[in-house]
Backbone as JSON, one array per atom type, in Angstrom:
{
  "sequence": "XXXXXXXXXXXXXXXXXXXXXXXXXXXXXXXXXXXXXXXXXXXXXXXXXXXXXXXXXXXXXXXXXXXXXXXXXXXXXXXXXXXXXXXXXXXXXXXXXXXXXXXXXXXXXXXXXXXXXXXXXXXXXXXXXXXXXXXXXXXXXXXXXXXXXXXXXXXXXXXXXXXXXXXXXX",
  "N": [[1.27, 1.13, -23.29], [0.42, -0.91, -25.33], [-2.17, -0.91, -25.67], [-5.21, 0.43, -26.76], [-5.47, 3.69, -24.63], [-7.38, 5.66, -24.8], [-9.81, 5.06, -26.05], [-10.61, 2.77, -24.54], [-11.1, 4.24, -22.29], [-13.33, 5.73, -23.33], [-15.19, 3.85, -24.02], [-15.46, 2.73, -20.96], [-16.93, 4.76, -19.79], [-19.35, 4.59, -21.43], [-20.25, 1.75, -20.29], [-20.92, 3.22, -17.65], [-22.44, 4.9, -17.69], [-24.47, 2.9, -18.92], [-25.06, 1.83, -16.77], [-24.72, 3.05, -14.17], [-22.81, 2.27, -12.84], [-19.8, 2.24, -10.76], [-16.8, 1.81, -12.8], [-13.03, 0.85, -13.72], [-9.47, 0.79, -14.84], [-6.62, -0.25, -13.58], [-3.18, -0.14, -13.26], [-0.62, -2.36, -12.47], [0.84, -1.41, -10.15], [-1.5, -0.13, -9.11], [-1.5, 2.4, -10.28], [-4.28, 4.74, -11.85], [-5.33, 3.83, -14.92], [-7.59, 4.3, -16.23], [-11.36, 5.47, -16.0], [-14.32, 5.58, -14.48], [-17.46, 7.27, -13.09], [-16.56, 7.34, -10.36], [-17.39, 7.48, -7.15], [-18.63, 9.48, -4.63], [-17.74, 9.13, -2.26], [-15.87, 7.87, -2.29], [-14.2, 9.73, -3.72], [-13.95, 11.58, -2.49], [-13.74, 11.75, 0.26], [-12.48, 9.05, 1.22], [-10.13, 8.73, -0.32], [-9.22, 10.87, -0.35], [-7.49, 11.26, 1.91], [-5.18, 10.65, 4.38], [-4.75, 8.12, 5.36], [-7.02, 6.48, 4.93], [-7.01, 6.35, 2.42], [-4.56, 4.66, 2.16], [-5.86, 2.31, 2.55], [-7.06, 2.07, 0.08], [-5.45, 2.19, -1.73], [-4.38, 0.05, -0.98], [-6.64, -1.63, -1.72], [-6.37, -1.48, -4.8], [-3.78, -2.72, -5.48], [-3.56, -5.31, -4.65], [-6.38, -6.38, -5.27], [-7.1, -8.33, -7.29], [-5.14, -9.77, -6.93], [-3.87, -13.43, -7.09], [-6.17, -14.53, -8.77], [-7.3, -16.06, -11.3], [-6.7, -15.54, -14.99], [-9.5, -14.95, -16.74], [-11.32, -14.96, -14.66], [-12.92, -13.78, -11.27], [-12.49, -11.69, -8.45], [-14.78, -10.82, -5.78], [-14.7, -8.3, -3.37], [-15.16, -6.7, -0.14], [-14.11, -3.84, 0.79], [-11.39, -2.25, 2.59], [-12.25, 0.28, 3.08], [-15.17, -0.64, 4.07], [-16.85, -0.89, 1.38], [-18.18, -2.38, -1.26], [-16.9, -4.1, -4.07], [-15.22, -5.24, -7.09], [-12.77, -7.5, -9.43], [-11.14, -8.18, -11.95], [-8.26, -9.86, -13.74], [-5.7, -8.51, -15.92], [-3.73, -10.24, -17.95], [-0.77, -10.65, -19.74], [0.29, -12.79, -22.06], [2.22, -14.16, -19.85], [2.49, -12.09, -18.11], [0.97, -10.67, -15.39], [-0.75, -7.35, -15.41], [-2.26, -5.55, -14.6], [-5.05, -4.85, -13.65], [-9.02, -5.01, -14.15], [-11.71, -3.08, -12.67], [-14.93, -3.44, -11.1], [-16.69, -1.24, -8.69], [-17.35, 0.19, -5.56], [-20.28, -0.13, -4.56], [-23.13, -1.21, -2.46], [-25.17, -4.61, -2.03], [-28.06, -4.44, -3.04], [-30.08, -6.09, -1.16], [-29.17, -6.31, 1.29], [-28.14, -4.93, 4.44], [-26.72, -2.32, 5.44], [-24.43, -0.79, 7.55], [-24.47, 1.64, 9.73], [-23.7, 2.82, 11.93], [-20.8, 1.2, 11.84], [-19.46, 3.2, 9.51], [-20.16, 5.74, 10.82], [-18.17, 5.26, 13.02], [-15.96, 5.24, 11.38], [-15.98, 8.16, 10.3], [-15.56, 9.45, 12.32], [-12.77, 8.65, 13.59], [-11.19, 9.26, 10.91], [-11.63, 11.92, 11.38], [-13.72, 13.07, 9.52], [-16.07, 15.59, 8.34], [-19.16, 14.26, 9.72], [-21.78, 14.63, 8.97], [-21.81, 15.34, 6.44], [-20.31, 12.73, 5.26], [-21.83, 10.55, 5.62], [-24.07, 11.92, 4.0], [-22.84, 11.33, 1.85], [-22.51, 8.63, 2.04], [-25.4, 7.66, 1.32], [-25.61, 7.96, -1.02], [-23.72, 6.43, -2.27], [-24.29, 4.07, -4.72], [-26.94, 0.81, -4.6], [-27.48, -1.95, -5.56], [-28.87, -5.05, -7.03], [-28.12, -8.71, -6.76], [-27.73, -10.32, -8.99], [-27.45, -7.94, -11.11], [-25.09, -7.06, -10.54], [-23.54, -9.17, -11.25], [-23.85, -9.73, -13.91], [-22.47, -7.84, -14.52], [-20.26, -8.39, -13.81], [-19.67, -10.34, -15.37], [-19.09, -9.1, -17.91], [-17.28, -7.33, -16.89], [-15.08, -9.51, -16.51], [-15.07, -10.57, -19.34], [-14.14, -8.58, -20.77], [-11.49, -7.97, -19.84], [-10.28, -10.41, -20.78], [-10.24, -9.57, -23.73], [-8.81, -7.5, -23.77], [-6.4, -8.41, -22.9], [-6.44, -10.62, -24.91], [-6.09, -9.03, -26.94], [-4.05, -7.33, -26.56], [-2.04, -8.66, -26.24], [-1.78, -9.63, -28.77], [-1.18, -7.07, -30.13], [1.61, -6.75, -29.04], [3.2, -8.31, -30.13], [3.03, -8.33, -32.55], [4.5, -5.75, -32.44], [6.78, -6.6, -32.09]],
  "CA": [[1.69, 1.39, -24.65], [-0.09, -1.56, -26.14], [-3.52, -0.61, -25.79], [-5.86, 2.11, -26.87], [-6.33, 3.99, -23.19], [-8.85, 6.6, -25.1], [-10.88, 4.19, -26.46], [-11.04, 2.11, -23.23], [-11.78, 5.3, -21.78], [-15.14, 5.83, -23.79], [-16.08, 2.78, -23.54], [-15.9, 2.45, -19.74], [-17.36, 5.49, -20.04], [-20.66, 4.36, -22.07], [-20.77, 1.5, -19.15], [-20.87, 3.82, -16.75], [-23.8, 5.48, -18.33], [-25.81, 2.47, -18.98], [-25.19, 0.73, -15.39], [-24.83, 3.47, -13.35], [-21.68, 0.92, -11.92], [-17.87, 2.43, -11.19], [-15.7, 1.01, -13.39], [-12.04, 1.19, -13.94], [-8.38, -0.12, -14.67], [-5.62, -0.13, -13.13], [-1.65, -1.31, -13.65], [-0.36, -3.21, -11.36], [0.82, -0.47, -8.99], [-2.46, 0.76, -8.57], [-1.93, 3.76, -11.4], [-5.52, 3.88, -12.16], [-5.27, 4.51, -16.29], [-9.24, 4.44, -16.81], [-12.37, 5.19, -14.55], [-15.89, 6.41, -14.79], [-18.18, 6.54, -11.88], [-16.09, 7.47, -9.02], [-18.57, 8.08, -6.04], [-18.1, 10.88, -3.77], [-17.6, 8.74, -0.64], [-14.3, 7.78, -2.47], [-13.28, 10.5, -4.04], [-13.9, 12.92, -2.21], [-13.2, 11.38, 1.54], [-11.5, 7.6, 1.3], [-8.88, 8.74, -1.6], [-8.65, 12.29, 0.3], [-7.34, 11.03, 3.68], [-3.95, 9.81, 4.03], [-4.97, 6.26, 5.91], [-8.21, 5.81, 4.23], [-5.88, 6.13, 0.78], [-3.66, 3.63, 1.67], [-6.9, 1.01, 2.46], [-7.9, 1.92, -1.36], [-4.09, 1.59, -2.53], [-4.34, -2.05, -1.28], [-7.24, -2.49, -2.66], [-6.0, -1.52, -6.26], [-2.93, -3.44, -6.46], [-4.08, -6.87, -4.44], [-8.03, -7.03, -5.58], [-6.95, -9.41, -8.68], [-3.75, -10.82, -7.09], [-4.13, -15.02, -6.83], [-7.21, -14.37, -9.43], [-6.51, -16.53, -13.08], [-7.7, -14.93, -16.29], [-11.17, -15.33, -16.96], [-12.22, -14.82, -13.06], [-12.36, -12.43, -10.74], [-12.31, -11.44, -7.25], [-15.37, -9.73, -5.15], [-14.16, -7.78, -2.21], [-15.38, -5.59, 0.79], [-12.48, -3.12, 0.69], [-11.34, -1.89, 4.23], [-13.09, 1.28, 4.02], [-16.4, -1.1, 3.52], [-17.77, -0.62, 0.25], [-17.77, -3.66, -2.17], [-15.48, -3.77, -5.13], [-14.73, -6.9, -7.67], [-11.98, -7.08, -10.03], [-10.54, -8.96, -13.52], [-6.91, -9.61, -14.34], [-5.31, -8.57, -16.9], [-2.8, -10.89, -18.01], [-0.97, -10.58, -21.4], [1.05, -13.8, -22.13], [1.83, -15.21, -18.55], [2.39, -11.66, -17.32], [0.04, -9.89, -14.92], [-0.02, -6.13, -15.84], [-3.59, -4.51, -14.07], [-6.99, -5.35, -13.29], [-10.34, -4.05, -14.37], [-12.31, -3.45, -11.59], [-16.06, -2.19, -10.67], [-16.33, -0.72, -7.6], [-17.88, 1.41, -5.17], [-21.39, -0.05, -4.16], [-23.38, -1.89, -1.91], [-26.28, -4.95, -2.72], [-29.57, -4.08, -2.32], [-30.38, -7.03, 0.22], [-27.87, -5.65, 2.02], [-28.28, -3.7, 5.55], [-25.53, -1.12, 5.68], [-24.31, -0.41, 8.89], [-24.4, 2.89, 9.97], [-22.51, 2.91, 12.71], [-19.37, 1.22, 10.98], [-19.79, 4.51, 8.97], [-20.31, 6.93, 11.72], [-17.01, 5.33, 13.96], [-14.7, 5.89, 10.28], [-16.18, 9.35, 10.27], [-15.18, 9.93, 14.16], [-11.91, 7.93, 13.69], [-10.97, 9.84, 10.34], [-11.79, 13.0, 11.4], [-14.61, 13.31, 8.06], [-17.46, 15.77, 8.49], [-19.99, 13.02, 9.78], [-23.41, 14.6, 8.14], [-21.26, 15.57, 4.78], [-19.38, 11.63, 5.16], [-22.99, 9.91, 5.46], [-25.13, 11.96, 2.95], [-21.83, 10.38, 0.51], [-22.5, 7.14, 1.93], [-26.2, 7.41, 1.18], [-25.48, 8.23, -3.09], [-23.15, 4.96, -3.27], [-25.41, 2.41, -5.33], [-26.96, -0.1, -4.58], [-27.54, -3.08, -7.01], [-28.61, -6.31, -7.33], [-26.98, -9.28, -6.96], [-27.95, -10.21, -10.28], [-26.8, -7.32, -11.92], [-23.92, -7.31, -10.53], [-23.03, -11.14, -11.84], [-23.51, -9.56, -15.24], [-21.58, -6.71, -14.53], [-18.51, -9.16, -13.09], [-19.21, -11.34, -16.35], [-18.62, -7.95, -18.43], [-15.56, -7.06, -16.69], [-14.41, -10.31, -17.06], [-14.62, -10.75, -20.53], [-13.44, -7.2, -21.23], [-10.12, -7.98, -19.49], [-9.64, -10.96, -21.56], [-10.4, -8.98, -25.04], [-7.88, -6.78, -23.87], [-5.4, -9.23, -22.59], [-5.35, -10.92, -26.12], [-6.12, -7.7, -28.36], [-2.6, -6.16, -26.08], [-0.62, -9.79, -26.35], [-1.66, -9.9, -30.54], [-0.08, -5.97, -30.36], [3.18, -6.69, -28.66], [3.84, -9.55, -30.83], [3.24, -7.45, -33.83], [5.61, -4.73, -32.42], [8.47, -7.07, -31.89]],
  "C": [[1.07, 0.43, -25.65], [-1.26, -1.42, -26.35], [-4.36, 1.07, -25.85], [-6.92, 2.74, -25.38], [-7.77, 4.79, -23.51], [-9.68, 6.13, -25.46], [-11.33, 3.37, -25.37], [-11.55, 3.19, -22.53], [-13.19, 5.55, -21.81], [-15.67, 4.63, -23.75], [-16.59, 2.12, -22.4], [-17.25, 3.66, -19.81], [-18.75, 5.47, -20.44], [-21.19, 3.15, -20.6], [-21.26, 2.03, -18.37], [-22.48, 4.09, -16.84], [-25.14, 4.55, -18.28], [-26.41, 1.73, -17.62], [-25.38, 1.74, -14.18], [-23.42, 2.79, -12.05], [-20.27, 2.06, -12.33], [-17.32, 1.37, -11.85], [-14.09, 1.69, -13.73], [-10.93, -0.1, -13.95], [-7.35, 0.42, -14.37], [-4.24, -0.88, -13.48], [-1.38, -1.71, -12.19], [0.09, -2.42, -10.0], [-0.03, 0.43, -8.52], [-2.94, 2.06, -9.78], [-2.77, 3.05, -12.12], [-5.45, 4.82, -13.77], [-7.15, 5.06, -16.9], [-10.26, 4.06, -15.81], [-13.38, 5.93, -14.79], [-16.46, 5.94, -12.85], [-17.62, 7.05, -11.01], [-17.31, 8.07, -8.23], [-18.11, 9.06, -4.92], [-17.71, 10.6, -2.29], [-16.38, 8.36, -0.43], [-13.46, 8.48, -2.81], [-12.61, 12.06, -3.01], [-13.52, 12.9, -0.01], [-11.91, 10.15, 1.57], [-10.36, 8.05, 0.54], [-8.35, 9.93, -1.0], [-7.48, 12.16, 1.36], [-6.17, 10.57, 3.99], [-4.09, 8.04, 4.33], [-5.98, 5.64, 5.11], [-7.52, 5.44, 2.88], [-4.93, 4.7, 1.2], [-5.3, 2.15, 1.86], [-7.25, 1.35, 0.78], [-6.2, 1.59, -2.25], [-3.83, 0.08, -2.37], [-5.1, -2.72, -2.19], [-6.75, -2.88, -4.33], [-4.94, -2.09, -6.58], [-3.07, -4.91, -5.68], [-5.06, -7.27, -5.15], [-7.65, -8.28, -6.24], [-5.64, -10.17, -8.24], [-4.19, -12.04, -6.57], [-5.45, -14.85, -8.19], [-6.48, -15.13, -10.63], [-7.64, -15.72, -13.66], [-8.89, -15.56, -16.67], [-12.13, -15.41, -16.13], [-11.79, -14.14, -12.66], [-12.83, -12.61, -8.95], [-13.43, -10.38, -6.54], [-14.66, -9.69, -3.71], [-14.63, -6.91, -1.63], [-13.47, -4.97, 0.46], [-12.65, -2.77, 2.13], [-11.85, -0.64, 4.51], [-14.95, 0.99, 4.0], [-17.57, -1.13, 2.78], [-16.7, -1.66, -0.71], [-16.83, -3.62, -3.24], [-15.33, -5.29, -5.61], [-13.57, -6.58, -8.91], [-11.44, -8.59, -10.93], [-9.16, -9.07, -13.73], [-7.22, -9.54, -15.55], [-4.11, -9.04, -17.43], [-2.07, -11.03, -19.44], [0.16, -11.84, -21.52], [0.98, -14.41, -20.92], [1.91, -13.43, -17.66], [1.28, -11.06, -17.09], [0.07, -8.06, -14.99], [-1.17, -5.19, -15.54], [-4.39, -5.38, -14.13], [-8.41, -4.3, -13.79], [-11.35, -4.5, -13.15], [-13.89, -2.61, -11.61], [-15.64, -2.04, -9.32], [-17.48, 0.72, -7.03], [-20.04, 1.14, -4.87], [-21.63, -1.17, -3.08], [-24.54, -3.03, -2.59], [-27.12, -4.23, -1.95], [-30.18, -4.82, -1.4], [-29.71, -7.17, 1.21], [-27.97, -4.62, 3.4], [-26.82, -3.02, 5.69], [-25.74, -0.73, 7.13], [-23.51, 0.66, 9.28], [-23.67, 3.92, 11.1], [-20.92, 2.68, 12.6], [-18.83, 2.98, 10.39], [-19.22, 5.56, 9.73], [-19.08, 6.87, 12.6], [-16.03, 5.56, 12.44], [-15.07, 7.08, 10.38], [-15.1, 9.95, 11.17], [-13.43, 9.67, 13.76], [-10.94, 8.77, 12.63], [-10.64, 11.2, 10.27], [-12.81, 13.97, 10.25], [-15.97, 14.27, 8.92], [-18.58, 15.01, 8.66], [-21.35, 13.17, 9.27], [-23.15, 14.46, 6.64], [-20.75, 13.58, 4.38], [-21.23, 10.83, 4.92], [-23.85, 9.95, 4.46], [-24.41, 11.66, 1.68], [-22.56, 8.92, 0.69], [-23.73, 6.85, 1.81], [-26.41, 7.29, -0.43], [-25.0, 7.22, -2.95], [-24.85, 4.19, -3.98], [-25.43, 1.51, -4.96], [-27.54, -1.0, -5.59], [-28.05, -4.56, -6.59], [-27.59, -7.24, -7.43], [-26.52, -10.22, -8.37], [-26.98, -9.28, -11.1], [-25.42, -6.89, -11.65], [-22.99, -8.49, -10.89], [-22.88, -10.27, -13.12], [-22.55, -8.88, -15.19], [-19.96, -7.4, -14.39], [-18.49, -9.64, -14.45], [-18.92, -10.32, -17.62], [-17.22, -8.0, -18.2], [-14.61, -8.16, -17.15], [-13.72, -10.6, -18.62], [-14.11, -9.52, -21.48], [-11.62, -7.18, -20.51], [-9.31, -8.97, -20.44], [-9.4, -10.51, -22.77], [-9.05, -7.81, -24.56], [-6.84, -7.42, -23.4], [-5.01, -9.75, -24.51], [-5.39, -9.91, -27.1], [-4.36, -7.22, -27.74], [-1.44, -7.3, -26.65], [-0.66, -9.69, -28.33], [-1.04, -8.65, -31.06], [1.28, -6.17, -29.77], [3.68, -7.55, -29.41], [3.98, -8.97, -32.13], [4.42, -6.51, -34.04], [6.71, -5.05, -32.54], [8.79, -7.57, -33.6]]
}
């Protein structure tokens, strides 16, 4: 209620566009309010699945927990695709995270077997589950630093733009 979700919307939104990077935020129980990007290895298998869902429901309401404002948290998630994440903190409370998500680096060997036993293990079409896990992105570890130092400072601009609206409201 304190922040403009449609405007955060388009503006992940234009990220999305110029990085080619998932981005999104979430409240603290995971309800994800804003997201561009989703990759098809998550949406369309990991988020599908009942078990694989709960490894992405951890991710979205731990990633940022122990994290202070102004840092963030990279993480393999448990269905092993990377993921980093921003609190959002408005006064002392914690109230979501902005997170990217959803690639691998590029100096990075992906292991294809990991892969191929979640397929088996899941029960996922294993040619349809692979030619997903061949679209994730990969990135630099470079551009992913910027990308974290983005998120970052986009959680704080919305931490004090939300704390300078609730203070107004009261």
């Amino acid at each position: 209620d304190i922040i403009n979700v449609d405007a955060l919307r388009s503006l992940i939104d234009d990220f999305t566009e110029i990085t080619g990077m998932c981005i999104g935020m979430t409240d603290n129980r995971g309800k994800i309010l804003a997201s561009s990007g989703w990759r098809e290895i998550c949406s369309e298998f990991h988020r599908a699945h009942p078990e694989t869902r709960k490894n992405c429901e951890i991710s979205d309401t731990t990633l940022a927990n122990g994290v202070t404002p102004g840092s963030y948290k990279l993480y393999r998630c448990k269905n092993n695709i990377w993921e980093a994440a921003s609190p959002i903190v408005i006064g002392d409370k914690r109230l979501g995270k902005i997170f990217l998500g959803q690639y691998f680096y590029a100096d990075e060997t992906i292991d294809y077997n990991a892969f191929r036993d979640q397929a088996q293990r899941y029960g996922f079409d294993e040619e349809k589950y692979l030619a997903a896990l061949d679209k994730v992105p990969r990135f630099s570890r470079e551009t992913v630093e910027y990308a974290i130092r983005f998120i970052t400072k986009l959680a704080a601009i919305i931490s004090e733009l939300s704390l300078g609206n609730f203070k107004l409201s009261r």
